[in-house]
C-alpha positions in Angstrom: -11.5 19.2 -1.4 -11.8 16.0 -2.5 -13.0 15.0 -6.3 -14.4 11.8 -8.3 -11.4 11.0 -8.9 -9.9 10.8 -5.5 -12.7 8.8 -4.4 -11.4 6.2 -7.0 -8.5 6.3 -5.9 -9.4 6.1 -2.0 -10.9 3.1 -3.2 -8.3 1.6 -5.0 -5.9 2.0 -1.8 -8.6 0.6 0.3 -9.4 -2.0 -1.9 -6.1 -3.5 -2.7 -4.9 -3.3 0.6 -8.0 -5.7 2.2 -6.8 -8.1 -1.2 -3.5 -7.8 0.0 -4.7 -8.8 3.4 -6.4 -11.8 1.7 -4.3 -12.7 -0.5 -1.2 -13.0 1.8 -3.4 -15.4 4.3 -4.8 -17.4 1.6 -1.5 -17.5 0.4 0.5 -19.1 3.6 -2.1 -21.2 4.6 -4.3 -22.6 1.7 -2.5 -22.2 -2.0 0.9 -22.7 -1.4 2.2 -23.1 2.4 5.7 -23.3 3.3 4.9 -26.3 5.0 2.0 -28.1 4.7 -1.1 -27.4 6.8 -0.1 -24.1 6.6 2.5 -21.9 8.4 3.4 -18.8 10.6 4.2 -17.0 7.3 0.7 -16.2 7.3 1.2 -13.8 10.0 2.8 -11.7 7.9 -0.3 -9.9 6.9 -0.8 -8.6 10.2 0.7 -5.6 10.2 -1.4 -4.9 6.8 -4.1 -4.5 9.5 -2.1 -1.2 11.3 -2.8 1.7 8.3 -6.4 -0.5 7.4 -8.6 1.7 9.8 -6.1 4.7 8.8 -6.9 4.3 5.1 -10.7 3.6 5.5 -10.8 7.0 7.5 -8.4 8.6 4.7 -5.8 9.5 6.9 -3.2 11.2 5.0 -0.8 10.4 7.1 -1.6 7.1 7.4 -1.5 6.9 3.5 1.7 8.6 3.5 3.6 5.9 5.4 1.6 3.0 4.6 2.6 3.5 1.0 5.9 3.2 2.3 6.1 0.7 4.9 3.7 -1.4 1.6 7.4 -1.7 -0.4 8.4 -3.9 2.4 5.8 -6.6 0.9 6.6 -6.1 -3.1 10.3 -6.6 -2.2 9.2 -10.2 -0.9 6.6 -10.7 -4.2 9.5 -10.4 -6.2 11.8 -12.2 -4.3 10.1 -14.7 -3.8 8.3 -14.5 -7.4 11.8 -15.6 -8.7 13.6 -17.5 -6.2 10.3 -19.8 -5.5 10.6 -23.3 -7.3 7.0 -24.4 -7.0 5.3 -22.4 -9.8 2.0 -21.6 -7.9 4.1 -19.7 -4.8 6.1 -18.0 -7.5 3.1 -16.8 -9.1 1.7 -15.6 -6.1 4.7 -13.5 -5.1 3.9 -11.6 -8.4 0.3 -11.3 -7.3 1.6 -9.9 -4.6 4.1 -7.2 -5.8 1.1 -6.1 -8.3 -1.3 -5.9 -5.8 1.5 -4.1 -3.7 1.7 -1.8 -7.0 -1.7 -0.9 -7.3 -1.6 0.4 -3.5 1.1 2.3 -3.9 -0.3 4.0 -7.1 -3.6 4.9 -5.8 -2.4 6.0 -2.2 0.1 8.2 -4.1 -2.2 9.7 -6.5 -5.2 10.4 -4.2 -2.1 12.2 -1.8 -0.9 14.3 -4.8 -3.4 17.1 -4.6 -3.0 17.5 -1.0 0.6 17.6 -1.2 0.4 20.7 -3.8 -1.9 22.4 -1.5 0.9 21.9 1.5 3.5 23.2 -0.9 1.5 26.1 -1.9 0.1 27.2 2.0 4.5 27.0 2.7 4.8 29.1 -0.6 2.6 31.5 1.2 3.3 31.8 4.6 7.1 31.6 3.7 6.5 35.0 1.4 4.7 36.8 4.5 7.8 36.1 6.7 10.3 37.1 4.1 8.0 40.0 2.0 9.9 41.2 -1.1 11.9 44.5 -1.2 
């Protein structure tokens, strides 16, 4: 069932959910640390590692709820893309809520052609139990 293009998009997903991964460790404990040294914020990324063997598997549950669950990490990109003072924490809190973006996009678009076939296999079955007159 699955096409070129939803191999991109599995990719994508899988892809900018390791960066995300990355990115929110180098992030707390290298570029721009809470407190120097680095800090606990860096567990944070953490539970990125739940849906990861999900999403390398294409689970489409996992992708269904990681794409939500995901939203949880672009709401604190853009927080903390404005509300940061030092410039390089602010600009990774953008980095982030792209990245977050981009995950979302691709998770939703490689789940769009299985979510028609769901509707349509309903559309069916509900039509055998209640058969025109």
């Amino acid at each position: 069932m699955e096409n070129t293009l939803q191999k991109y998009f599995h990719w994508g997903a899988l892809g900018s959910l390791l960066t995300l991964i990355v990115w929110c460790v180098l992030w707390e404990m290298v570029v721009a640390p809470l407190h120097p040294g680095g800090s606990w914020m860096a567990l944070k990324a953490l539970p990125l590692l739940i849906p990861l063997l999900g999403v390398i598997r294409r689970d489409v549950y996992t992708l269904q709820w990681s794409s939500m669950v995901i939203l949880l990490y672009f709401t604190e990109g853009v927080v903390r893309g404005y509300s940061d003072k030092l410039a390089l924490s602010s600009l990774m809190g953008w980095g982030e809520a792209v990245i977050v973006c981009v995950y979302f996009l691709c998770a939703v678009l490689y789940l769009r052609p299985y979510k028609k076939a769901a509707k349509r296999i309903a559309k069916e079955l509900l039509e055998k139990v209640n058969p025109a007159k």
